[in-house]
C-alpha positions as CSV (number, residue, x, y, z in Angstrom):
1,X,98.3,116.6,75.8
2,X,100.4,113.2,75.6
3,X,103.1,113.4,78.0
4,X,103.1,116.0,81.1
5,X,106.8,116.2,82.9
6,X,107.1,118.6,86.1
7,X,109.6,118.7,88.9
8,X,112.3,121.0,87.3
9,X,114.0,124.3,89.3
10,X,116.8,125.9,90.8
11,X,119.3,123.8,93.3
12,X,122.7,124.9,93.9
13,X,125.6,122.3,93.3
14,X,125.6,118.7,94.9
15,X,122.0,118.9,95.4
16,X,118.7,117.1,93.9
17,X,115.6,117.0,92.1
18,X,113.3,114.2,90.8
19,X,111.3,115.1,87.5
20,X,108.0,112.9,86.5
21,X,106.2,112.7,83.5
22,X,102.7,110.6,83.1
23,X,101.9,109.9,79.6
24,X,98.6,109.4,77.8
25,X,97.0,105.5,76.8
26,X,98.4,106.8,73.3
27,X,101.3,108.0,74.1
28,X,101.9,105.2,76.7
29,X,101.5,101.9,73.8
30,X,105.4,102.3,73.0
31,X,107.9,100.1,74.2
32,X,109.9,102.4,76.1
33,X,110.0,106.4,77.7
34,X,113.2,108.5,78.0
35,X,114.0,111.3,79.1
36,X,116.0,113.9,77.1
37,X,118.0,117.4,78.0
38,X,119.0,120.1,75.8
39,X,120.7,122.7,77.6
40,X,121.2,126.5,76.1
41,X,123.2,126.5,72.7
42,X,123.5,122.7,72.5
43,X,121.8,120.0,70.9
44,X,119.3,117.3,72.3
45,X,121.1,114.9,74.5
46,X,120.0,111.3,75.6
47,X,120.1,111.1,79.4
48,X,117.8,107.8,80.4
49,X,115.3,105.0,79.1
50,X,113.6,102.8,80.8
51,X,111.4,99.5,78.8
52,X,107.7,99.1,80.2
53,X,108.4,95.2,79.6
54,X,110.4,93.8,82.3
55,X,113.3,95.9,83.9
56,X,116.0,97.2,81.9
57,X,117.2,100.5,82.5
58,X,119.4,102.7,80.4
59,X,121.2,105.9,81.5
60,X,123.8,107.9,79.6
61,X,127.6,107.8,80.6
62,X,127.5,111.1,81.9
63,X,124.8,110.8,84.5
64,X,125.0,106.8,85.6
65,X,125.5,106.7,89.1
66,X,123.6,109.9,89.7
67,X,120.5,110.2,87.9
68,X,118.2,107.3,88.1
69,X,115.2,106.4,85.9
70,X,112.2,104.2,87.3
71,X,108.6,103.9,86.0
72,X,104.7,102.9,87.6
73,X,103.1,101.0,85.2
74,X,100.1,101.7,86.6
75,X,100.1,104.7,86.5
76,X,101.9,105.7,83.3
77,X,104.3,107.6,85.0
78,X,107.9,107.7,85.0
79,X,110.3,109.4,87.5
80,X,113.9,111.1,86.8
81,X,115.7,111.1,90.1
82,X,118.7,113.3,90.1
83,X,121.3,113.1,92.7
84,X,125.0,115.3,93.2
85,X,123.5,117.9,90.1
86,X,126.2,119.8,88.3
87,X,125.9,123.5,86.9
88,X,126.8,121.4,83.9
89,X,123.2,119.2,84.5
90,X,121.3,122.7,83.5
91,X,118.9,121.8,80.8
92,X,115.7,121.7,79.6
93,X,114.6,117.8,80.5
94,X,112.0,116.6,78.3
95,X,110.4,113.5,78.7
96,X,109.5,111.0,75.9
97,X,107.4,108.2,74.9
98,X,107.4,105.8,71.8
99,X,110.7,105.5,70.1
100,X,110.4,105.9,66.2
101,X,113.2,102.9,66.5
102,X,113.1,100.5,69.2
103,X,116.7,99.2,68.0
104,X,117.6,102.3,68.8
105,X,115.6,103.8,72.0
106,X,118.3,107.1,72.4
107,X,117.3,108.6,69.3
108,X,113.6,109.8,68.7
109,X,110.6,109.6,69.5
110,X,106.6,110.0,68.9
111,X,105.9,112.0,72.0
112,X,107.2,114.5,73.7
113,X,107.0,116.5,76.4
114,X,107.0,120.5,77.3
115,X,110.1,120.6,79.2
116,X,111.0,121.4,82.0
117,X,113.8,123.6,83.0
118,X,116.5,122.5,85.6
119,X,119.0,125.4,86.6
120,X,122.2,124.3,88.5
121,X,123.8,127.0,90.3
122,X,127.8,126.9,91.1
């Protein structure tokens, strides 16, 4: 197994969660990890990226200022904080590792994850 994410469940509206994922040596020699949501009957959405290498962070439009991505280096683990979750946040977050572009981090990647489900109740 490359990439383990956990933390997903049920919260009701306003409330939080905080996902992690800890990714294999192989899985963890990319430049950057993401995380990623599909929820039912859509396609794959970006939601966040953060670069091993220094500090950037990148989160989509429609969770900045409410999700937050961070990372431990050492311990190849990276860390989804969600904050004021929406019925419309309920997805299937997977996290990533090891973009097939690194021109283009919100696209695809080598790795993936198993998911895990987060169900926002109204």
């Amino acid at each position: 197994v490359q990439l383990q994410a956990f933390g997903g469940g049920l919260v009701q509206a306003g409330g939080c969660l905080r996902l992690s994922c800890t990714a294999s040596e192989r899985a963890f020699n990319g430049n950057y990890m993401a995380w990623f949501r599909q929820a039912p009957g859509k396609g794959r959405e970006f939601v966040a990226a953060v670069r091993w290498r220094g500090s950037p962070t990148y989160h989509a439009d429609s969770v900045r200022g409410r999700f937050t991505i961070s990372k431990n280096h050492a311990r190849r683990t990276i860390a989804l904080q969600m904050n004021r979750l929406q019925p419309e946040d309920t997805a299937t977050y997977y996290c990533a590792a090891d973009p097939k572009s690194d021109s283009d981090f919100t696209r695809d990647y080598n790795y993936w994850g198993q998911g895990t489900e987060v169900t926002v109740s109204s």
